[in-house]
C-alpha positions as CSV (number, residue, x, y, z in Angstrom):
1,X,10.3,19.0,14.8
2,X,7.6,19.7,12.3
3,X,4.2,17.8,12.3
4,X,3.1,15.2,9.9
5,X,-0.2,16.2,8.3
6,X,-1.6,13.8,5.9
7,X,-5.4,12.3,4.5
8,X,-5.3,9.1,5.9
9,X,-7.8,6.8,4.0
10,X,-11.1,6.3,5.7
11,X,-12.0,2.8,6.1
12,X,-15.6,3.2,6.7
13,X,-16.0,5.0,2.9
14,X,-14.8,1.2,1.6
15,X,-16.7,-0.6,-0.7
16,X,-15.0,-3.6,-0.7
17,X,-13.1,-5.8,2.4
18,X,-11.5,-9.1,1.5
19,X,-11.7,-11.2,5.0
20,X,-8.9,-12.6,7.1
21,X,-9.9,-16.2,5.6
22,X,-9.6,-15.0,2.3
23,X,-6.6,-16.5,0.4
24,X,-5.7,-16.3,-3.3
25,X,-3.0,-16.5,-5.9
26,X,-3.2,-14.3,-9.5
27,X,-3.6,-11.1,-10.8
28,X,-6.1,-8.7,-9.2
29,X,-7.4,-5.0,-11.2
30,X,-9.5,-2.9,-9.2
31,X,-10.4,0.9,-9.9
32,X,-12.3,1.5,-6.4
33,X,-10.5,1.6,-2.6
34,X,-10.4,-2.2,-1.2
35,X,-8.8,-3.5,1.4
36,X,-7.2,-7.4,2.0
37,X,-7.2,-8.7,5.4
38,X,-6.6,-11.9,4.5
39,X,-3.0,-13.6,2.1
40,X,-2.5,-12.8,-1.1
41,X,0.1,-14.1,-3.9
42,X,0.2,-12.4,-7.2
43,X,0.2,-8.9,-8.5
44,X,-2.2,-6.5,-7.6
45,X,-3.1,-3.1,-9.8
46,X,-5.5,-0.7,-8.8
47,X,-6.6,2.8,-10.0
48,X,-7.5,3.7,-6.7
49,X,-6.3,3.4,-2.9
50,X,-5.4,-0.3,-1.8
51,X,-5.0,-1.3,2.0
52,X,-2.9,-4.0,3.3
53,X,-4.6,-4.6,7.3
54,X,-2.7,-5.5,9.8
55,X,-2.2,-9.5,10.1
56,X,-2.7,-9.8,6.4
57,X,0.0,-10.8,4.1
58,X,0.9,-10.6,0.5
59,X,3.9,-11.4,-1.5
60,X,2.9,-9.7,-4.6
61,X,3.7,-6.7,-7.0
62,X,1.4,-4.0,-5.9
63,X,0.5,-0.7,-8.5
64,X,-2.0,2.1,-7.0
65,X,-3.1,5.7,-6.4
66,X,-2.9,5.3,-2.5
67,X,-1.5,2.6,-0.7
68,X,-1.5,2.1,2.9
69,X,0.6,-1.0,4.5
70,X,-0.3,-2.2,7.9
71,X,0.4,-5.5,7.9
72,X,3.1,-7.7,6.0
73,X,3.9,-6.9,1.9
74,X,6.8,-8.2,0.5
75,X,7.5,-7.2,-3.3
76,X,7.8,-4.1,-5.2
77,X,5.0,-1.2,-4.3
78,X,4.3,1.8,-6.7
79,X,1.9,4.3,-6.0
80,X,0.9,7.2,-8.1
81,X,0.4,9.4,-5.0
82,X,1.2,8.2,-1.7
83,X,2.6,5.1,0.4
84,X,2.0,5.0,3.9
85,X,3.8,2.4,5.7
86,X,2.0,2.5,9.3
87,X,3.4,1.4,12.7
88,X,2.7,-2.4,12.5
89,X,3.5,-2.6,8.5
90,X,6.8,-5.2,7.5
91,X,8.0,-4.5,4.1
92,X,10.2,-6.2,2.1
93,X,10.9,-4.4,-1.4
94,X,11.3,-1.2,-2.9
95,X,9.3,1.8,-2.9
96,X,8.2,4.5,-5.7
97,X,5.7,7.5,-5.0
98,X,5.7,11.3,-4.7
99,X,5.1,10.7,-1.1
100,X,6.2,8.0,1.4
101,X,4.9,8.5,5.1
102,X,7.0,6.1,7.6
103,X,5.1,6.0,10.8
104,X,7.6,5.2,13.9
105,X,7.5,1.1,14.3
106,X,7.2,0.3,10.6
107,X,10.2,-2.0,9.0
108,X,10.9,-1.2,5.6
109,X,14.0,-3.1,3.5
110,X,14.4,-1.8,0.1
111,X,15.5,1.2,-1.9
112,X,12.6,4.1,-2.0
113,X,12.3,6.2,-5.0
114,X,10.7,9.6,-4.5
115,X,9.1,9.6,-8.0
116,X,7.3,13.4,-9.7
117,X,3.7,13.4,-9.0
118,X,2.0,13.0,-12.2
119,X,2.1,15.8,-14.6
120,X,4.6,17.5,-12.7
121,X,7.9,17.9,-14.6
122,X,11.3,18.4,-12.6
């Protein structure tokens, strides 16, 4: 069986944690790594990597570079280079990225789409 290797995104480089208490409904743009511990309800677009913590929740369309699920997402996630769905992660929707790293435990319902990293032409 071959070994996973893969950058995992390093919380303490974060510039920006939403807390467990936070809760909010709209349309979030960000273009630097952020990560939502509390609920959200909208549609989220980033530029950069986007992490949902574990015991947060979000019902929301979600568009970014690097996303990394560890608590509960249901809608539609689309990253431009990588979707890692970790052990305690609950998704409900469909998946697009170049890469999609399933760690043992996570739930995933939905169709994935293994989509050409940018620039790259099949």
């Amino acid at each position: 069986m071959s070994e996973i290797h893969r950058r995992g995104i390093d919380v303490r480089e974060l510039d920006t944690v939403l807390a467990d208490d936070f809760e909010f409904e709209g349309e979030m743009e960000f273009s630097k790594p952020l990560m939502l511990k509390g609920k959200f309800r909208g549609e989220i677009r980033a530029t950069s990597d986007f992490i949902v913590a574990e015991g947060a929740e979000v019902e929301a369309r979600i568009e970014g570079r690097v996303i990394d699920v560890r608590g509960k997402v249901v809608g539609n996630i689309e990253a431009s280079e990588r979707i890692d769905l970790m052990s305690t992660a609950r998704v409900r929707g469909d998946l697009t990225a170049p890469q999609v790293i399933v760690e043992a435990g996570a739930r995933f319902n939905g169709l994935c789409t293994m989509s050409e990293p940018e620039g790259v032409q099949s």
